[in-house]
C-alpha positions in Angstrom: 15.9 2.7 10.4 12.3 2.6 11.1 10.3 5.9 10.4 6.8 6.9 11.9 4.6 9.6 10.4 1.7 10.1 8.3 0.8 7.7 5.5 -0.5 11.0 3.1 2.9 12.9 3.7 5.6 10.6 4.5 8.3 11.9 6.7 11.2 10.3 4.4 13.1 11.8 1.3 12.1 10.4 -2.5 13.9 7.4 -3.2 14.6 6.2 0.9 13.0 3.0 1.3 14.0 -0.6 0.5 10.8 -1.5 2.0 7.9 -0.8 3.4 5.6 -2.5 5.8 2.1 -1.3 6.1 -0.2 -4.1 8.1 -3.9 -3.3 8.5 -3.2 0.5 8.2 -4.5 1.5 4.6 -7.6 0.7 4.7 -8.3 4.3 7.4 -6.5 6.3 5.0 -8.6 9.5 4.4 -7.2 9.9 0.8 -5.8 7.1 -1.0 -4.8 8.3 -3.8 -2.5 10.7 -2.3 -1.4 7.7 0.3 -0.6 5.4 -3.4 1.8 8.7 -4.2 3.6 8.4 -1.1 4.3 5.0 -1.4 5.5 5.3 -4.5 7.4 8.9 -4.2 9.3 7.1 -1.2 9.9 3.5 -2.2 13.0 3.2 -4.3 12.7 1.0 -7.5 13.1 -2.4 -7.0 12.0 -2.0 -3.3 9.7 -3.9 -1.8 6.0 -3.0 -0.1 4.2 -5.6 1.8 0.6 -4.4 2.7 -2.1 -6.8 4.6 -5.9 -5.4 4.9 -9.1 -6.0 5.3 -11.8 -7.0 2.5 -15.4 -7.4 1.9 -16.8 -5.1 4.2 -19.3 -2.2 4.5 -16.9 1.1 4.3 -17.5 3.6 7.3 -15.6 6.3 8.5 -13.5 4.3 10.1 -12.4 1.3 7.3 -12.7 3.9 4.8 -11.6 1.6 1.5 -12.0 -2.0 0.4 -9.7 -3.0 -1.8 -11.7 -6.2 -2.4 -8.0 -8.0 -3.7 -4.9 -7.8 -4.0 -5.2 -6.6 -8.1 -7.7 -4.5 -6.7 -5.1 -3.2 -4.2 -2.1 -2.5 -6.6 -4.6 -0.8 -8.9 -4.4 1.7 -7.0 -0.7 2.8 -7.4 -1.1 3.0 -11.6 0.8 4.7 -13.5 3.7 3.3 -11.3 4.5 -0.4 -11.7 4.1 -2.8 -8.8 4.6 -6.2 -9.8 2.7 -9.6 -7.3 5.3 -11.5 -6.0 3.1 -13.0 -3.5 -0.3 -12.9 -1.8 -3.1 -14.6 0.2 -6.4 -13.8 0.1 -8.7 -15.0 2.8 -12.7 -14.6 2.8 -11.9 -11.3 5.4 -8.1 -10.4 4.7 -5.6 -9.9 2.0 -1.9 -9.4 2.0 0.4 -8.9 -0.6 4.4 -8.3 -1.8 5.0 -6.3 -4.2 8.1 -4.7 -6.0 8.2 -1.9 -7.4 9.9 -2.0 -11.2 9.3 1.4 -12.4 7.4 4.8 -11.2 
């Protein structure tokens, strides 16, 4: 069932999701690194995150982070382990699958 709620504190119990979906959303997050523990907190291993954002841009208060890549991207979620299983970068976007093997 789909949720809606906060990216920083996640409506959902540790260990719900077998995926999750975020499209142009992350990239307005006012704390990322507390987004990146949600993610992870929530995401059950072997699960799935699919993210697609913006790069190479100026950051303002509105596109708060730029990633720049997808490496870039899953840096972010260290010392949790999201392995690549796909991506495409574009001059302006970048979206990526990821699984997560171990938090």
């Amino acid at each position: 069932a789909a949720r809606v709620g906060d990216m920083h504190r996640l409506p959902c119990t540790s260990d719900w999701a077998d995926v999750l979906y975020a499209s142009h959303c992350f990239e307005h997050a006012y704390d990322f690194e507390r987004v990146a523990h949600e993610v992870v907190r929530v995401l059950k291993v072997g699960g799935w995150l699919f993210a697609a954002f913006p790069v190479h841009f100026t950051p303002t208060t509105h596109d708060r982070y730029d990633f720049v890549s997808a490496a870039g991207f899953l840096a972010w979620f260290h010392p949790a382990r999201l392995t690549r299983l796909w991506n495409r970068d574009t001059p302006t976007e970048v979206a990526v699958l990821a699984r997560l093997e171990a938090k």
